[in-house]
C-alpha positions in Angstrom: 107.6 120.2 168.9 109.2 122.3 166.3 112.1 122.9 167.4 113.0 119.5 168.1 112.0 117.7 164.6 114.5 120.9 163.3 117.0 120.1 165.8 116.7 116.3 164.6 117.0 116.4 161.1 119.8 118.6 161.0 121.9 116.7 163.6 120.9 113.2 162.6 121.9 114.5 158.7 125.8 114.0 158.2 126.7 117.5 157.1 123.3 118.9 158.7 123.8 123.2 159.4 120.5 124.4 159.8 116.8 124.0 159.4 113.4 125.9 159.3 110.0 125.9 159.0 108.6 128.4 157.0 105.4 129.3 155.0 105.2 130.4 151.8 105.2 134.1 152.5 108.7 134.1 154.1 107.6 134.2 157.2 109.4 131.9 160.0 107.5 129.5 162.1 110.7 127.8 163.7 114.4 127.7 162.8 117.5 125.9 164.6 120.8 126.2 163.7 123.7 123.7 164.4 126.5 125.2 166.6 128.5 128.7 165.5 127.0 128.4 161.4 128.2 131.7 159.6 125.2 131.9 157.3 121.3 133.4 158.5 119.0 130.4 157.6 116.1 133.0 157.5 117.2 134.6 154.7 117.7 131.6 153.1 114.4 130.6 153.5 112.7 133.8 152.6 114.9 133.8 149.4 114.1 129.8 148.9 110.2 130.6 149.3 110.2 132.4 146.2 111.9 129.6 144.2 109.5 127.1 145.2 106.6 129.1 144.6 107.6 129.5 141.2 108.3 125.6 140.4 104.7 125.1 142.2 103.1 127.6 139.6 105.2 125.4 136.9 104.3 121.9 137.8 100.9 123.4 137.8 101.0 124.5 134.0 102.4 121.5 132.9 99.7 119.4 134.9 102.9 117.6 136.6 100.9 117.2 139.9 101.5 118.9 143.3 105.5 119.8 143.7 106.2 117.8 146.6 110.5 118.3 146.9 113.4 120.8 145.6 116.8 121.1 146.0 119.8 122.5 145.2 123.6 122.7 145.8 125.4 125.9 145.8 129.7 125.8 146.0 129.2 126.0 149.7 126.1 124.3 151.0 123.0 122.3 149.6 119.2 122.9 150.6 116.8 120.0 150.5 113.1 121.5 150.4 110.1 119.5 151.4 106.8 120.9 150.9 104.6 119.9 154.0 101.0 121.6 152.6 100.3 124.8 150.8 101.3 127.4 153.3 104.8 125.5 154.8 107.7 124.2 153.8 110.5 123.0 156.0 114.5 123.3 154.5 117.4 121.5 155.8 120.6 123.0 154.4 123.9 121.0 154.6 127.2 121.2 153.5 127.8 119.9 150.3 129.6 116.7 151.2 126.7 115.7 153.7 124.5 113.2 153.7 122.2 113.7 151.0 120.1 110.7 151.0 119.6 111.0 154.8 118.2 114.1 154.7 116.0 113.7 152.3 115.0 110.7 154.2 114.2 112.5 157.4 112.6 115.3 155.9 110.0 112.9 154.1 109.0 110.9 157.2 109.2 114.8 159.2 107.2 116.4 157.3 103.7 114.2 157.9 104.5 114.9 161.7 104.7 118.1 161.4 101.5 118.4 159.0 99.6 117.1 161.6 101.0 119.5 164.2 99.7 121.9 162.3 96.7 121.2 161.0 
């Protein structure tokens, strides 16, 4: 089940390259990766984990609520980050003239799926 939700947001996402599933430790639950990409979407994640974790500990402070969605965009690609509960997090990353909006889209409506998958 996995797999597949991966494999669908990154292909249904103009510009989709790769997706995972990860918890907040680093550690990989599932990862797919669209065609030959040159970049290891683990190490991405593991990286990325860390950076959420630290905006979580800020929205915290400022009594902002639960951090629900981060992203970024690099020169070379963008990673959309959507929080599923409070040990995962799945990440699409795209290139940085991809569809934005679409894959925000599909990792909001994902990530309850997946939620329940794993509850």
């Amino acid at each position: 089940m996995f797999k597949e939700a991966l494999q669908n947001v990154v292909d249904e996402t103009d510009g989709g390259l790769a997706g995972l599933i990860m918890d907040f430790e680093g550690i990989p639950l599932e990862t797919y990766v669209r065609g030959e990409s040159a970049f290891d979407i683990e190490t991405v994640g593991a990286e990325v984990s860390v950076v959420v974790k630290s905006i979580q500990r800020a929205t915290e402070m400022l009594e902002a609520g639960e951090t629900k969605e981060v992203a970024f965009k690099s020169e070379k690609m963008v990673t959309l980050i959507r929080v599923i509960d409070a040990t995962y997090f799945i990440a699409l990353t795209m290139s940085p003239d991809g569809n934005f909006g679409k894959g925000r889209y599909l990792l909001r409506t994902t990530a309850p799926k997946l939620m329940a998958e794993l509850g």
